[in-house]
C-alpha positions in Angstrom: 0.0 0.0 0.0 2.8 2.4 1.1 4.8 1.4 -2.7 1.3 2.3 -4.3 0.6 6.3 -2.3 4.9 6.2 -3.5 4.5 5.7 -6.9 1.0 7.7 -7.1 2.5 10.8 -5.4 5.6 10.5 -7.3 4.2 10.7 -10.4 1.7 13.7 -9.6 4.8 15.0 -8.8 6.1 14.4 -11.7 2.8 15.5 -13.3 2.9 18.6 -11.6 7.0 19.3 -12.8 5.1 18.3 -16.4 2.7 20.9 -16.5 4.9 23.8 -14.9 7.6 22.9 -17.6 5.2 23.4 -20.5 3.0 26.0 -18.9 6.2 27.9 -18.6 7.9 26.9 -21.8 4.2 28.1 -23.4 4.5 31.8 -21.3 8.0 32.2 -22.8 7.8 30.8 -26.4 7.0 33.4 -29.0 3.9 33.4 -30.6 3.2 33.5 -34.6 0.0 33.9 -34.1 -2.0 35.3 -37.4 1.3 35.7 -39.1 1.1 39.8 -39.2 4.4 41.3 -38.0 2.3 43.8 -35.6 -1.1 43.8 -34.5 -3.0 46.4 -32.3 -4.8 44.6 -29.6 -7.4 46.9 -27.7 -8.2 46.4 -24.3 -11.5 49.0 -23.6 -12.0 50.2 -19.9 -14.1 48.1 -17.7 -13.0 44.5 -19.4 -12.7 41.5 -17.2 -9.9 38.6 -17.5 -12.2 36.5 -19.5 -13.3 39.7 -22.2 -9.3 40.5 -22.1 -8.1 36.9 -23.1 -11.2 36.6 -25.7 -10.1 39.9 -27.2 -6.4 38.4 -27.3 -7.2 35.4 -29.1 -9.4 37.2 -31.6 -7.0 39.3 -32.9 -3.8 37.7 -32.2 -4.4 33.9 -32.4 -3.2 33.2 -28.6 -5.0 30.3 -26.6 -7.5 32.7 -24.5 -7.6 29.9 -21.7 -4.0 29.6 -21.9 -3.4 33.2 -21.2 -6.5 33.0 -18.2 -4.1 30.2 -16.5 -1.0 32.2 -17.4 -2.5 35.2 -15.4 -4.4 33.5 -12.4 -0.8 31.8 -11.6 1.1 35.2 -11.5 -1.3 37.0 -9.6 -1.8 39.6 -12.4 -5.8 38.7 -13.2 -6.7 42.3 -11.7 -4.1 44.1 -12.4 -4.2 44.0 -16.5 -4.5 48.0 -17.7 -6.9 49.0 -20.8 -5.0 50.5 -23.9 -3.9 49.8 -27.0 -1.2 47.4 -27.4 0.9 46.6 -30.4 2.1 43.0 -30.4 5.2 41.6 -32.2 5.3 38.0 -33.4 7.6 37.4 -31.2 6.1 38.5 -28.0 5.8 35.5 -26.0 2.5 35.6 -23.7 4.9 36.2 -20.5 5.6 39.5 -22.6 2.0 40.7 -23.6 1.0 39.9 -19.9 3.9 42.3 -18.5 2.9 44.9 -20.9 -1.0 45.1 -20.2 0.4 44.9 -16.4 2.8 48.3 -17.0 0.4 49.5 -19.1 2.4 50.2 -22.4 -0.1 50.9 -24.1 0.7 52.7 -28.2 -0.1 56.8 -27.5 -1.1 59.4 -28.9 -0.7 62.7 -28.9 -2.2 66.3 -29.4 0.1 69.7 -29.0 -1.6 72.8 -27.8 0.7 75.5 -28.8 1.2 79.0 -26.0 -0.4 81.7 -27.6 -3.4 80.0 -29.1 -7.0 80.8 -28.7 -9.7 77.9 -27.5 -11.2 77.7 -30.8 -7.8 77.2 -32.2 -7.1 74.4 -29.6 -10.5 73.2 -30.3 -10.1 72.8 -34.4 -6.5 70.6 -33.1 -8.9 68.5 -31.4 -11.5 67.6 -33.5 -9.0 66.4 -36.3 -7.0 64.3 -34.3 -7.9 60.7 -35.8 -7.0 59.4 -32.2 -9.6 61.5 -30.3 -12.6 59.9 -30.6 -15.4 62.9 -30.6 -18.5 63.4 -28.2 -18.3 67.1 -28.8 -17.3 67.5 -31.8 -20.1 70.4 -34.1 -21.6 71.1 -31.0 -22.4 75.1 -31.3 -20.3 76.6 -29.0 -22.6 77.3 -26.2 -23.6 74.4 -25.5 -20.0 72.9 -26.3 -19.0 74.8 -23.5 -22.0 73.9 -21.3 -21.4 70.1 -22.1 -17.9 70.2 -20.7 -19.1 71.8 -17.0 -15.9 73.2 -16.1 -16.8 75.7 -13.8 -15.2 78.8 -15.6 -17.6 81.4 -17.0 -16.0 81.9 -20.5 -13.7 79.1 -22.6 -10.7 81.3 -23.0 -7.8 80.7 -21.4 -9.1 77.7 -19.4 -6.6 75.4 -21.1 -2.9 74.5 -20.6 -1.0 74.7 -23.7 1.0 71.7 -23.6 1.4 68.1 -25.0 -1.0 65.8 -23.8 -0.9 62.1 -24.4 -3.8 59.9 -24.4 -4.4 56.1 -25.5 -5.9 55.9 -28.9 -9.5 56.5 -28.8 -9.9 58.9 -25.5 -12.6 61.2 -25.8 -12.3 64.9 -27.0 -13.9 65.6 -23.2 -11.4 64.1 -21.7 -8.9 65.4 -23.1 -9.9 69.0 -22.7 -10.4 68.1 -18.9 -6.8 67.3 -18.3 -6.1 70.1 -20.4 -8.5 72.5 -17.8 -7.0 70.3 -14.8 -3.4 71.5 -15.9 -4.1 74.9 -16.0 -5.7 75.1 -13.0 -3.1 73.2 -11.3 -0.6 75.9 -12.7 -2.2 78.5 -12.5 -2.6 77.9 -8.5 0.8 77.3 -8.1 2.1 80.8 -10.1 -0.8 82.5 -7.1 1.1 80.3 -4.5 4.4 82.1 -5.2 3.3 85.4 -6.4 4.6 88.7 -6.0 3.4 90.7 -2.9 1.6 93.9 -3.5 0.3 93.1 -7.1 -2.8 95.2 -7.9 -4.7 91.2 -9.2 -7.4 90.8 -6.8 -7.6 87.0 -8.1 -6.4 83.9 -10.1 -8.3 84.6 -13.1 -7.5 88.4 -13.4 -3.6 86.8 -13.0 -5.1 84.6 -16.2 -6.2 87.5 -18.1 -2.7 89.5 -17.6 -1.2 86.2 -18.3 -2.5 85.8 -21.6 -1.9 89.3 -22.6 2.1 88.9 -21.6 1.8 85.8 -23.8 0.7 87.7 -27.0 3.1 90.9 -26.7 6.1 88.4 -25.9 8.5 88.3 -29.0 11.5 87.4 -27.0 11.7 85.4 -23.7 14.4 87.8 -22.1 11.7 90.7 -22.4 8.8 88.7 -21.0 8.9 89.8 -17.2 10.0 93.2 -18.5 6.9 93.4 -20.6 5.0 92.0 -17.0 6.2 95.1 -15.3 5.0 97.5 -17.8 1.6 96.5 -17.4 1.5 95.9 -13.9 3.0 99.7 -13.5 -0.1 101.0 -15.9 -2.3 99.0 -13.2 -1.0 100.6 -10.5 -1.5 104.6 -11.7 -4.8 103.6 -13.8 -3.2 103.8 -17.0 -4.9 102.0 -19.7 -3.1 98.9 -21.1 -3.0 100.0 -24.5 -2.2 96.6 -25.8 -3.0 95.3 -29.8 -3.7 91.6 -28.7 -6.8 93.0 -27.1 -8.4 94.9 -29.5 -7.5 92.0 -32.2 -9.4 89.9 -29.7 -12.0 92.1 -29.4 -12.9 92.3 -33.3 -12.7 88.2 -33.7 -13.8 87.4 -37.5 -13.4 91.1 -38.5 -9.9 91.5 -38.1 -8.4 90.9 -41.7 -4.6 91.2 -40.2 -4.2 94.9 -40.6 -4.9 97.0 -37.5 -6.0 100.1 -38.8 -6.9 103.5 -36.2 -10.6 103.2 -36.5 -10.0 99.8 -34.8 -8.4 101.4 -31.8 -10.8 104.1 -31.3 -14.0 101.3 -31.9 -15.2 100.7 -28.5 -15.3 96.9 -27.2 -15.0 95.0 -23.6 -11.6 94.1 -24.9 -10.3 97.4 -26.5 -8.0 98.4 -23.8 -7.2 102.2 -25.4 -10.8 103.3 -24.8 -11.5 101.0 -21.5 -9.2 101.2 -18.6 -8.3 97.8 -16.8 -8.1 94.1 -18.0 -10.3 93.0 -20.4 -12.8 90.7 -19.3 -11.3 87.6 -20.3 -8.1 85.6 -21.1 -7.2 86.6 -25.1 -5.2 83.2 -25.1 -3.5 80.4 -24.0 -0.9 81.5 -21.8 1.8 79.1 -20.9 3.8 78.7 -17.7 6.6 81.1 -18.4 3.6 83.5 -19.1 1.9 82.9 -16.1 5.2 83.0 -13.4 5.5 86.9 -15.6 2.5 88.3 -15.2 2.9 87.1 -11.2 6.5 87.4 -10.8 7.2 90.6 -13.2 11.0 92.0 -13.3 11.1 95.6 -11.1 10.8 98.2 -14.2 10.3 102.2 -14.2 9.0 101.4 -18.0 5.3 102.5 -18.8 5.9 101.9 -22.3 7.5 99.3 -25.0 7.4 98.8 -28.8 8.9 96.1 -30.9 12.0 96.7 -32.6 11.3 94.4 -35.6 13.8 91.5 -34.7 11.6 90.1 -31.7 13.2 91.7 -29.2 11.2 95.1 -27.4 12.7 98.8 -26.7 11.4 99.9 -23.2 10.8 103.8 -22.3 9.9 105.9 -19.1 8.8 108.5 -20.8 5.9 109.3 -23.7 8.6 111.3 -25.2 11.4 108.3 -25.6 8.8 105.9 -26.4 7.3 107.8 -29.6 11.3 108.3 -30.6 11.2 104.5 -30.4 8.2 104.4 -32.1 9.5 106.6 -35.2 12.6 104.5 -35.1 11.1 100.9 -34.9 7.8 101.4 -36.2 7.7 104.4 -38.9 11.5 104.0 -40.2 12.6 107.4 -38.8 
């Protein structure tokens, strides 16, 4: 009796070493699969083991209970991220298992450029071929009012950055991590602001931001440009800035600013109304942003591009309309 539970136990055992060996020779073998070199295996949010390995053997040929028995063993049944996943031929199911539990998923990715406008960010959007649309046509109003981000007015919400996203991520969600950064820089430029600033809040910082943003041809003159403003602020001195009125005229402006334009009176036509306008004009970026809050110390109340990117600075009306002949009218 004792030879027979011997030779049964040793040959479960044996069994056992068996089916380890090959379950393990079959998690480290590459795959050929369908024969394709690549193949994009999506995994959508919200699928289970079982959906995951069906999916896997639908588009890539891999035993789907073999990959079940594969994860159950190493723990790694909840842990398995959705995405988009290209796999080689010779990705052995060990491989695949360790990607969809790192989650290297194939990205994409959309690049909001500093300076833009919403609508300009918006168009980006809508043509990605990786964003798949929920918004997209929607008139603007109720665009705006589908995405509930609790900001009064589009402009300036977003973070001009480059955002990566698995293929097929929603246009809303990707304008709410776009929102999310901005917000999340924006607080931190108020965090470490200047003292005394005459910005009663993180918005009007928002609004000066995205005006430094659009008169910014060179970086070394950004937080020299900040202190202009900010000075005008402080006496009551209108801003006097182009960007604004531009703004302000939307469809009409044809790219020539001409006088009647600056004496045409709109919320955003800052050389007939004195203090911000009553939005963002932009996108302002984080360099923007730590300006406007953090501007360089500057007797200037004026500035006008010298051609070359770069601004000329004056105290006086007097020096700045020299400049202006100089730079501007070629005297």
């Amino acid at each position: 009796m004792k030879k027979l539970l011997s030779r049964l136990l040793f040959f479960s055992l044996l069994l056992a070493v068996l089916a380890l060996g090959t379950a393990a020779w079959w998690a480290l073998t590459p795959h050929r699969g369908t024969g394709q070199e690549v193949v994009q295996l999506e995994i959508k949010p919200g699928y289970g083991l079982r959906s995951i390995a069906a999916e896997l053997q639908r588009t890539t040929g891999l035993s789907a209970l073999g990959f079940e028995i594969l994860s159950l063993l190493t723990g790694s049944s909840t842990r398995l991220r959705a995405g988009v996943y290209e796999v080689h031929m010779q990705d052995s199911p060990w491989r695949i298992l360790d990607k969809m539990v790192k989650g290297e998923s194939r990205l994409e990715s959309v690049v909001i450029v500093e300076g833009w406008t919403f609508l300009q960010m918006r168009a980006a959007i809508e043509k990605h071929p990786g964003i798949r649309s929920e918004l997209k046509g929607l008139p603007l109003p109720e665009w705006w009012q589908a995405l509930a981000l609790p900001m009064a007015h589009p402009e300036g919400a977003f973070f001009p950055d480059t955002y990566l996203f698995a293929p097929g991520t929603s246009d809303r969600r990707v304008y709410q991590m776009a929102y999310e950064a901005m917000q999340k820089e924006l607080n931190r430029a108020w965090e470490q602001r200047m003292p005394g600033l005459p910005l009663r809040s993180p918005y009007e910082a928002l609004i000066l931001a995205s005006i430094v943003e659009k008169e910014t041809g060179m970086e070394a003159d950004r937080r020299k440009i900040a202190g202009v403003f900010i000075n005008r602020l402080n006496i009551g001195m209108r801003l006097q800035t182009d960007p604004t009125v531009i703004y302000g005229l939307g469809e009409k402006f044809d790219g020539n600013l001409r006088r009647r334009d600056l004496e045409a009176d709109t919320p955003y036509n800052t050389y007939t109304r004195a203090g911000l306008p009553p939005t963002p004009i932009a996108l302002p970026g984080r360099a923007a942003l730590q300006a406007a809050l953090n501007p360089d110390p500057t007797p200037a109340l004026y500035f006008v591009a010298r051609g070359d990117g770069s601004s000329q600075f004056s105290v006086t009306l007097g020096e700045h309309n020299r400049a202006v002949a100089k730079y501007q009218l070629g005297k």
